[in-house]
C-alpha positions as CSV (number, residue, x, y, z in Angstrom):
1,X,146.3,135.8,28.5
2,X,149.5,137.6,28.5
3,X,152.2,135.5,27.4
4,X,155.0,137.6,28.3
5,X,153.9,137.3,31.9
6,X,153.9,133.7,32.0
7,X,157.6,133.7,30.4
8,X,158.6,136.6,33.1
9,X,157.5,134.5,36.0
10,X,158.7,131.2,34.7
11,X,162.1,132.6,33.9
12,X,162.4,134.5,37.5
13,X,161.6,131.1,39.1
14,X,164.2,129.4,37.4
15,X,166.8,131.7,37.6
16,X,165.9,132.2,41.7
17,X,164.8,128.3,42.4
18,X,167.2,126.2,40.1
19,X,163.7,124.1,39.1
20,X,161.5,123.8,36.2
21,X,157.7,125.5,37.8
22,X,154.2,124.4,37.4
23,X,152.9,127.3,35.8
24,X,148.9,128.6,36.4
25,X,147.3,131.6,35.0
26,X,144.3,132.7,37.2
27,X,141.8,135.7,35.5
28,X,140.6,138.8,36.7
29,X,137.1,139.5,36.5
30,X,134.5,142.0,34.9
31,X,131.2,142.1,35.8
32,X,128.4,143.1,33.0
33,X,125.5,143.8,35.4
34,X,124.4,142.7,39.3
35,X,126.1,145.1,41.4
36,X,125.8,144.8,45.4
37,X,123.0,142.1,44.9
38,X,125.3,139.4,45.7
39,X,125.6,139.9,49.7
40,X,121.6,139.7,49.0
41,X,121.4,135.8,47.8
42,X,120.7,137.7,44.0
43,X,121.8,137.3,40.7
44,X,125.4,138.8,38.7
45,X,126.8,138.4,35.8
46,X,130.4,137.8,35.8
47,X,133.1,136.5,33.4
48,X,136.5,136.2,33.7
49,X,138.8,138.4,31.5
50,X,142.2,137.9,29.5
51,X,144.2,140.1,32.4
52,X,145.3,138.4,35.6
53,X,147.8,136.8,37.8
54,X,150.4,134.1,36.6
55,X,152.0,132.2,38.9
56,X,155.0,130.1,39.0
57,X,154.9,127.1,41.6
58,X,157.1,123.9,42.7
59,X,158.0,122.2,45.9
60,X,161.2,123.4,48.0
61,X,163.9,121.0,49.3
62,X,164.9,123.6,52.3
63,X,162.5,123.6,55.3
64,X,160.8,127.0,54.8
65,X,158.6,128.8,52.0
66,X,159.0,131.7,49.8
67,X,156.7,133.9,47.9
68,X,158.0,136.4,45.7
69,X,155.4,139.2,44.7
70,X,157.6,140.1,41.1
71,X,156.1,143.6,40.3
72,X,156.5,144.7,43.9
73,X,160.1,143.1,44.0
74,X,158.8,142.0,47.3
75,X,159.5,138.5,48.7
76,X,158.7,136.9,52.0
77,X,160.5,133.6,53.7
78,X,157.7,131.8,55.8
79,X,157.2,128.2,58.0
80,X,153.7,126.5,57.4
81,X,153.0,125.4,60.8
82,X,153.9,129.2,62.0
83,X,151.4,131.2,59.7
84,X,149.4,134.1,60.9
85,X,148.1,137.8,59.2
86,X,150.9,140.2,59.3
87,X,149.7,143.5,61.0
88,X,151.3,145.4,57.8
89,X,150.6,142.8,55.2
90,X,149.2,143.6,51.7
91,X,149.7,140.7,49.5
92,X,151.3,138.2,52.1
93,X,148.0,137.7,53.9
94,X,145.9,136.3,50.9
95,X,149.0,133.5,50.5
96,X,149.1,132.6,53.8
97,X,145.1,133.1,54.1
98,X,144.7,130.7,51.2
99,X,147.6,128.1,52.9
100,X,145.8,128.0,56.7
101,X,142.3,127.3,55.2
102,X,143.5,124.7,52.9
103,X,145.4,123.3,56.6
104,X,142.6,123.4,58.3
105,X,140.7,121.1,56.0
106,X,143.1,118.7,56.9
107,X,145.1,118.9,53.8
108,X,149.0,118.2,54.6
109,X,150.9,120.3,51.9
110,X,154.9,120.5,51.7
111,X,157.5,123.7,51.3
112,X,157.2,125.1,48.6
113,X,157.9,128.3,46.5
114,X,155.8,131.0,44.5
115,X,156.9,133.3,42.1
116,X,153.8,135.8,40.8
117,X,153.0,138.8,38.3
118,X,150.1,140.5,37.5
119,X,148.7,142.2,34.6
120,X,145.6,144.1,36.4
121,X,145.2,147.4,36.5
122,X,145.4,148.5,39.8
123,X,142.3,149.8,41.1
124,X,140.3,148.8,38.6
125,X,137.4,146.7,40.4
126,X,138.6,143.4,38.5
127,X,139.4,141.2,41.4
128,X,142.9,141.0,41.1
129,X,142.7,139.4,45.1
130,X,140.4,136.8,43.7
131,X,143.0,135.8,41.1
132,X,146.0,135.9,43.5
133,X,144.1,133.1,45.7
134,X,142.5,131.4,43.3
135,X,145.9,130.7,41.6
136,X,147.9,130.2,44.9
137,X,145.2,127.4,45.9
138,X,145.0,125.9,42.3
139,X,149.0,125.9,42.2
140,X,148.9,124.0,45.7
141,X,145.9,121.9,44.9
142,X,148.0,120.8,41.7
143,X,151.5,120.5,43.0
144,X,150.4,118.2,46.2
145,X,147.9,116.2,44.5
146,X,145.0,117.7,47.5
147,X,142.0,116.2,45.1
148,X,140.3,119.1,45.5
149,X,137.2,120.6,43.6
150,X,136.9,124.1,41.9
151,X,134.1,124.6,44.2
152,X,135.9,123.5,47.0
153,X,139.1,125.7,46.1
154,X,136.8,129.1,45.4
155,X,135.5,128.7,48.9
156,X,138.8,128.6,50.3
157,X,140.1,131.8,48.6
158,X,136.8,132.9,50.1
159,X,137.6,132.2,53.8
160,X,141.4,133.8,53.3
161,X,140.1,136.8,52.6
162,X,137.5,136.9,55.2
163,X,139.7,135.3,57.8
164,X,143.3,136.4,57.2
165,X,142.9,140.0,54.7
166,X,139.6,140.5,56.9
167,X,137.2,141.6,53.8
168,X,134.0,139.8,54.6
169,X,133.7,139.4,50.2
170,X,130.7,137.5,48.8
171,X,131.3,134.8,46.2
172,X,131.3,136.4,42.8
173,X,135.1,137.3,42.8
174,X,136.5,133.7,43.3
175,X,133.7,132.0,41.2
176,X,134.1,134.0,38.1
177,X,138.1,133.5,38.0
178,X,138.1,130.3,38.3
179,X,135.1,129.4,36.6
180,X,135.2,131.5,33.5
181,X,134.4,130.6,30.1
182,X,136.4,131.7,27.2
183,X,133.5,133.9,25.1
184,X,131.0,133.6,27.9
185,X,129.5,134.9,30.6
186,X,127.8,133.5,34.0
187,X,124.7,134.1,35.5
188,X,125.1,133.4,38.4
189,X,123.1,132.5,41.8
190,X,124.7,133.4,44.6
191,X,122.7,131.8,46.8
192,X,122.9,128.3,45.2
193,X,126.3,129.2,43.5
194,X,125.0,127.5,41.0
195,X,126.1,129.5,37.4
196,X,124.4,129.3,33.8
197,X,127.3,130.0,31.1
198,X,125.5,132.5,28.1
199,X,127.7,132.9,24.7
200,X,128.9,136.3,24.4
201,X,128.2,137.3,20.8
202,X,128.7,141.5,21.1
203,X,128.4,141.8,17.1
204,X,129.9,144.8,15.7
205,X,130.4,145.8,19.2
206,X,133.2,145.4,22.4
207,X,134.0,146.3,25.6
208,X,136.1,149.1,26.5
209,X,137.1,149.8,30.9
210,X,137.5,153.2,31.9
211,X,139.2,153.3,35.0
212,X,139.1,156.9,37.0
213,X,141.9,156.2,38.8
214,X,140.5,157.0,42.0
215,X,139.3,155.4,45.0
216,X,137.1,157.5,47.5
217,X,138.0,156.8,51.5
218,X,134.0,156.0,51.7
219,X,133.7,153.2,50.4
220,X,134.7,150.6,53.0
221,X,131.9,152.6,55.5
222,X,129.4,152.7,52.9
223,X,129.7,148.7,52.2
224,X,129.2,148.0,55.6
225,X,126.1,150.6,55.9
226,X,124.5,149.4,52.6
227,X,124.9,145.7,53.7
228,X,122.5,146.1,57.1
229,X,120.3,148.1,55.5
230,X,119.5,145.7,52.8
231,X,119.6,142.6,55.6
232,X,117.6,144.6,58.2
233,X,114.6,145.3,55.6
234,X,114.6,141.3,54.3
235,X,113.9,140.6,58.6
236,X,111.1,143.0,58.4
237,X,109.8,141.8,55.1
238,X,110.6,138.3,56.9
239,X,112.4,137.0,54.1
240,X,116.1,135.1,54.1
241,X,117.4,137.9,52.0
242,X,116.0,140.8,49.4
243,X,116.7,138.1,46.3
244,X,113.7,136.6,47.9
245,X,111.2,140.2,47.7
246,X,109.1,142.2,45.0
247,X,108.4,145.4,44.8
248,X,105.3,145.2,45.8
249,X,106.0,143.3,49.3
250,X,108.8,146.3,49.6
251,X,106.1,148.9,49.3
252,X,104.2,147.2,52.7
253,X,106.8,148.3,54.9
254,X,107.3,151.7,53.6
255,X,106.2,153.6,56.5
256,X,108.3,151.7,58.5
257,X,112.1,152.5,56.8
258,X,113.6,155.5,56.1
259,X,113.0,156.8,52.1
260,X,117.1,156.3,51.8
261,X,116.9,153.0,53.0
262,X,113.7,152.2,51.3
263,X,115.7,152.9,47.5
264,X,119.2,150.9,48.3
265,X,116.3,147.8,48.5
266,X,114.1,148.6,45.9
267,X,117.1,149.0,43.8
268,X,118.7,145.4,44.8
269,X,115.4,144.1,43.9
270,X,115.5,145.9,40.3
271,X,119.2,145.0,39.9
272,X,118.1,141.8,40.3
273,X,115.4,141.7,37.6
274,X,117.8,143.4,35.2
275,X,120.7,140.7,35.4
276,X,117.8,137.9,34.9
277,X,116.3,140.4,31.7
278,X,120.1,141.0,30.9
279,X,120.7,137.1,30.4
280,X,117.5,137.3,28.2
281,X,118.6,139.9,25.9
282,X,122.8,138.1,25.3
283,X,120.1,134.8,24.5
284,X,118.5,136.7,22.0
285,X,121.6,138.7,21.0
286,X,119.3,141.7,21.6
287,X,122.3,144.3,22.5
288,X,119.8,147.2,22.6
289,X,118.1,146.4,25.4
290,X,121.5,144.9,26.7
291,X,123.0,148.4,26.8
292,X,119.7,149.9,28.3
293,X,119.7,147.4,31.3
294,X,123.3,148.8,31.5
295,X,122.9,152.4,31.7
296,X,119.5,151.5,34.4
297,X,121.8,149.8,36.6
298,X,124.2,152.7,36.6
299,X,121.1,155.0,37.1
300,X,120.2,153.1,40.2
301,X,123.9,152.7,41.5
302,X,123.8,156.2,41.4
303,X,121.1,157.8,42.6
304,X,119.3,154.9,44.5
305,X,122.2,153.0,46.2
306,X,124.0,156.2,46.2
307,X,127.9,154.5,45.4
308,X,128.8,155.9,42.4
309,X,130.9,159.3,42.6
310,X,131.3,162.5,40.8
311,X,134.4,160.9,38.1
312,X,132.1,157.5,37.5
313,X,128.8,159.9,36.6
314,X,130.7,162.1,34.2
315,X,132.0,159.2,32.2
316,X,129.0,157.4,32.5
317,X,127.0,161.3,30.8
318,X,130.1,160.7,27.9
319,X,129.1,157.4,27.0
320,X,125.3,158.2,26.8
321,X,126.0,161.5,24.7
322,X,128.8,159.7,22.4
323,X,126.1,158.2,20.4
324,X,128.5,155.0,20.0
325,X,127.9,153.3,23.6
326,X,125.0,151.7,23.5
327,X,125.6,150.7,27.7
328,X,127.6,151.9,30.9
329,X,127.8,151.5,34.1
330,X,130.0,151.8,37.1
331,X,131.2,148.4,38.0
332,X,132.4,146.9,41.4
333,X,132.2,148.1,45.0
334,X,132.2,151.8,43.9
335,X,133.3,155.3,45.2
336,X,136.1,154.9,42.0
337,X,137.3,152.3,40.3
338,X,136.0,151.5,36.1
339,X,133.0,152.1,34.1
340,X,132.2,149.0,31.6
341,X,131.2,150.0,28.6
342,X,129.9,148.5,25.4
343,X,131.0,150.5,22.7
344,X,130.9,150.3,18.4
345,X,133.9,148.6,17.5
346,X,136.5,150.9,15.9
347,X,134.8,153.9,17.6
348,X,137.9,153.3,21.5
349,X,140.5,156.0,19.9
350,X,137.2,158.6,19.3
351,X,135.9,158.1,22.8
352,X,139.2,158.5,24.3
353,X,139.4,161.3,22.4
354,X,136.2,162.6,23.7
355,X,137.2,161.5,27.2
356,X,140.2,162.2,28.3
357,X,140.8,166.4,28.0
358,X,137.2,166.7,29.5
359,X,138.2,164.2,32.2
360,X,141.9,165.8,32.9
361,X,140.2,169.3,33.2
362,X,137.6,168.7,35.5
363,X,139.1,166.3,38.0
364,X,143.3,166.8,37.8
365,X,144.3,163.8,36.6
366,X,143.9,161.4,33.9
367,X,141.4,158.2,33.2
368,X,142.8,155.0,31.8
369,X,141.6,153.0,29.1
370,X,141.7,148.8,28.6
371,X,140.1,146.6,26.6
372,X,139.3,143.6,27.9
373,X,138.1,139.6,26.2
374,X,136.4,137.5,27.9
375,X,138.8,134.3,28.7
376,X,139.2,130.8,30.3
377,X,139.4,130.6,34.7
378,X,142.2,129.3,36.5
379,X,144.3,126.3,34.9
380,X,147.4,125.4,34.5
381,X,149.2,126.6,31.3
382,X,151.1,123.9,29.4
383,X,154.6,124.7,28.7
């Protein structure tokens, strides 16, 4: 957790409010394998990471609300019982998303006002919306003594962004943010959202995030495209979802799906068995076949659910011909965003080195590089 945006949020509120803040820290999120197999009832593998939002919170005397997004310098005044999504709203919509879904559980909450930073890199594919609700709900939760769960609170960040940002998101986002685990990561259900924590012991190794900085138009089209095709084949195979199909039932209804369609399921149904193997291998501290299950789920991301993109492949063919990253992948919705990779410790300065001239060259612009730990989910930080 970065301290300095704790004090810089803290020290705005003050200066802006006149009031000493409830402060919260709320994680971003990695993901070390189980891509796309969530909106399928599967299994991911999640943890929450030492880069997110920080939030200062504490109940207004005047008789309106204000939030004030600190690295935008952008501030909005608003009334509780007038909410609704602003047509042009980026940010704005997941605090008021989170505020009407906590309403309309019958919760009775007071003004009050926000002050919020983050530390994610933008674009990255590490949930930086899942930490802005989580710690907006967790702030309100804590400052009007609502009684409510963690599970409870998740599933209202869930509905703000489905209702109010209109991103129909499955649960892993939310979940992981606010229910990491310093040094751990969940496997997690998402049909039971029910998560097993797993020590993280990486040895002599760490992780390193390669963000291409780009973000293909695609994406939002291919989601939605990937999504039926996965739900229409579970109806055929007359299951609830693909979580609940082998390969072998898949191969009954071959003739009866297009060869496209027929590979995004078969590789949900591998991704699947590679986050349960993957838990196996962190068990057994078995990093080998860690990093293999790695670079197969990138191999299927690829050329099965077709999501990766030209930037993602080539870092992914640096990693595998380094000889010091034992695993990568793509990670998140795809079409840009960050590989994960799981790389020798002391070898980040060579790979960037081997990286980022190649990367500059081929595509016009640069790749950034982060290093992430594994941390604690949402809470309040004592001051």
């Amino acid at each position: 957790m970065n301290t300095q945006l704790i004090k810089d949020v803290k020290d705005v509120y003050v200066e802006t409010f006149e009031q000493t803040p409830i402060l919260i820290f709320s994680p971003g999120r990695i993901n070390i394998i189980g891509e796309h197999t969530d909106y399928n009832d599967g299994f991911v593998f999640p943890a929450a990471v030492d880069k997110g939002i920080a939030a200062a919170i504490q109940k207004s005397d005047s008789n309106i609300c204000t939030a004030y997004a600190l690295d935008m310098d952008s501030k909005i005044e608003f009334e509780l019982d007038k909410l609704k999504p602003l047509k042009q709203g980026s940010w704005e919509n997941y605090v008021f998303g989170v505020i009407a879904e906590i309403q309309n559980r019958n919760k009775v909450i007071g003004n009050f006002n926000i002050v919020f930073k983050g530390d994610i890199p933008g674009g990255a594919g590490m949930s930086s919306s899942a930490a802005l609700e989580n710690s907006v709900v967790y702030g309100i939760n804590e400052l009007f003594d609502l009684g409510l769960t963690k599970e409870e609170m998740i599933f209202i960040s869930q509905k703000a962004e489905h209702n109010y940002v209109g991103v129909n998101c499955g649960i892993m986002d939310q979940y992981a943010s606010m229910f990491g685990i310093k040094d751990h990561a969940l496997l997690l259900d998402c049909r039971t959202i029910k998560a097993k924590p797993f020590k993280i012991d990486f040895k002599d190794h760490e992780l390193l995030l390669i963000n291409t900085n780009v973000k293909h138009s695609l994406s939002d089209s291919a989601y939605n495209d990937r999504r039926s095709a996965c739900e229409n084949i579970a109806k055929l195979l007359k299951v609830t979802a693909l979580r609940d199909a082998t390969e072998d039932d898949l191969a009954t209804i071959k003739d009866e799906v297009t060869p496209e369609n027929y590979q995004k399921a078969l590789y949900v149904i591998q991704e699947n068995n590679r986050a349960r193997q993957a838990s196996k291998a962190m068990e057994e501290v078995d990093l080998a076949t860690l990093g293999n299950l790695i670079y197969g789920s990138h191999e299927g991301l690829s050329k099965q659910y077709k999501v990766s993109c030209e930037e993602l492949d080539f870092l992914v063919g640096k990693a595998k011909a380094s000889g010091y990253v034992i695993g990568a992948r793509m990670m998140g919705g795809g079409f840009g965003g960050c590989t994960i990779n799981l790389i020798e410790k002391g070898k980040a300065e060579d790979f960037k080195a081997l990286v980022s001239e190649p990367y500059k060259d081929r595509f016009g612009k640069a790749c950034s590089f982060y290093s992430v730990a594994l941390s604690d989910g949402t809470h309040v930080v004592k001051q």
